[in-house]
C-alpha positions as CSV (number, residue, x, y, z in Angstrom):
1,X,-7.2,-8.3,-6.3
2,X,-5.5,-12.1,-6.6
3,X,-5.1,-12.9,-10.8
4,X,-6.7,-16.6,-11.1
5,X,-5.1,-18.9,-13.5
6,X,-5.4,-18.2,-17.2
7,X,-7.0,-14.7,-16.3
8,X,-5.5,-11.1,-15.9
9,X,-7.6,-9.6,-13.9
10,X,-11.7,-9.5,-13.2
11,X,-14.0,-8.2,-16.1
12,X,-15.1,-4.2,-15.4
13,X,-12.0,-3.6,-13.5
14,X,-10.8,-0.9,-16.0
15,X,-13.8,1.1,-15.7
16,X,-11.9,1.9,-11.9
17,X,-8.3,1.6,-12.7
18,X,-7.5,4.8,-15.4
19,X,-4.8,4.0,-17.4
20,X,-4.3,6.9,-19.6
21,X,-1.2,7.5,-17.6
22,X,0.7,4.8,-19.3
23,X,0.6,6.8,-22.8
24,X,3.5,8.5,-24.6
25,X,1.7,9.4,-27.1
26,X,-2.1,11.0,-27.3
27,X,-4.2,10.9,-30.4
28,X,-5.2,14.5,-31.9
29,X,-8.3,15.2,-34.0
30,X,-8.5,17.5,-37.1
31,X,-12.3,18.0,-37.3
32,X,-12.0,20.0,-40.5
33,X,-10.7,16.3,-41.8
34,X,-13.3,14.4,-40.5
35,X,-16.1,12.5,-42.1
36,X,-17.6,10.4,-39.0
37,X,-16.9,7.0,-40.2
38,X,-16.5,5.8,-36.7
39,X,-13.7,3.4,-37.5
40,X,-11.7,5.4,-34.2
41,X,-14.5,4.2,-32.1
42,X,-15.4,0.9,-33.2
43,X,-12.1,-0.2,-33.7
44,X,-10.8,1.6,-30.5
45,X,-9.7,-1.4,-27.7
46,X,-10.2,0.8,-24.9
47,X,-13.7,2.3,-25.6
48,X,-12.0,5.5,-24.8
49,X,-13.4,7.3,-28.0
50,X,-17.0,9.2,-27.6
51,X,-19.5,10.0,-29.6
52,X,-20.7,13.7,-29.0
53,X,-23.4,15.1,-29.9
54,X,-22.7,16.9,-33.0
55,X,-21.4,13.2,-34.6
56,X,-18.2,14.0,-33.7
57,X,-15.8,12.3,-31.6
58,X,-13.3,13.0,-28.4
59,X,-11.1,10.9,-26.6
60,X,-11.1,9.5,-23.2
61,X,-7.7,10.9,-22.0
62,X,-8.2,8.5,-18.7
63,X,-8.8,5.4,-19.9
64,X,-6.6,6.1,-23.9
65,X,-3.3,4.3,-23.4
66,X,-1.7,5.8,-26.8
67,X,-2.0,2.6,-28.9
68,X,-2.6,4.4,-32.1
69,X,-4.9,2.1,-33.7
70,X,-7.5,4.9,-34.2
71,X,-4.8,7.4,-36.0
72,X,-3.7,4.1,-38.0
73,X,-7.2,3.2,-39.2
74,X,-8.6,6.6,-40.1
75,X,-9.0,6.9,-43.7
76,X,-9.1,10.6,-43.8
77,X,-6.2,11.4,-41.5
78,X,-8.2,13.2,-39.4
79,X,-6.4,11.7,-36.1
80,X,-2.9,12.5,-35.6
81,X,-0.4,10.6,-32.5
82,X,1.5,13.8,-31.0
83,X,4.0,13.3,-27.9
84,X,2.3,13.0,-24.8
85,X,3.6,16.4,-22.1
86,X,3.5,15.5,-18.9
């Protein structure tokens, strides 16, 4: 893949390349704490949170880089950033 000018790299090419492997830290949930707002996934710049079917939510461990932003956001603390074993 060649990076044009002014571009990183071509649209959809995360969907192949995971890049979970670049966290050192992995967000945790505490369901009893959750209220499914959905802030973790709409605010989530990976799309690496999902929906299941209960209205809950699970991470995406290939494609979650660690950023945080989820466990920042969540207003009930129900997402916690614990040191990524590997």
């Amino acid at each position: 893949m060649s990076i044009r000018v002014g571009g990183v790299c071509d649209p959809g090419s995360t969907r192949i390349n995971k890049t979970g492997g670049w966290r050192t830290f992995r967000p945790v949930y505490d369901y009893d704490k959750c209220v499914k707002c959905k802030l973790c996934e709409l605010l989530c710049p990976d799309m690496s949170v999902l929906e299941r079917e209960d209205g809950y939510f699970q991470f995406d461990y290939d494609f979650c880089k660690g950023c945080g932003i989820c466990a920042n956001e969540c207003p009930k603390g129900a997402i916690s950033m614990v040191l990524e074993e590997k």
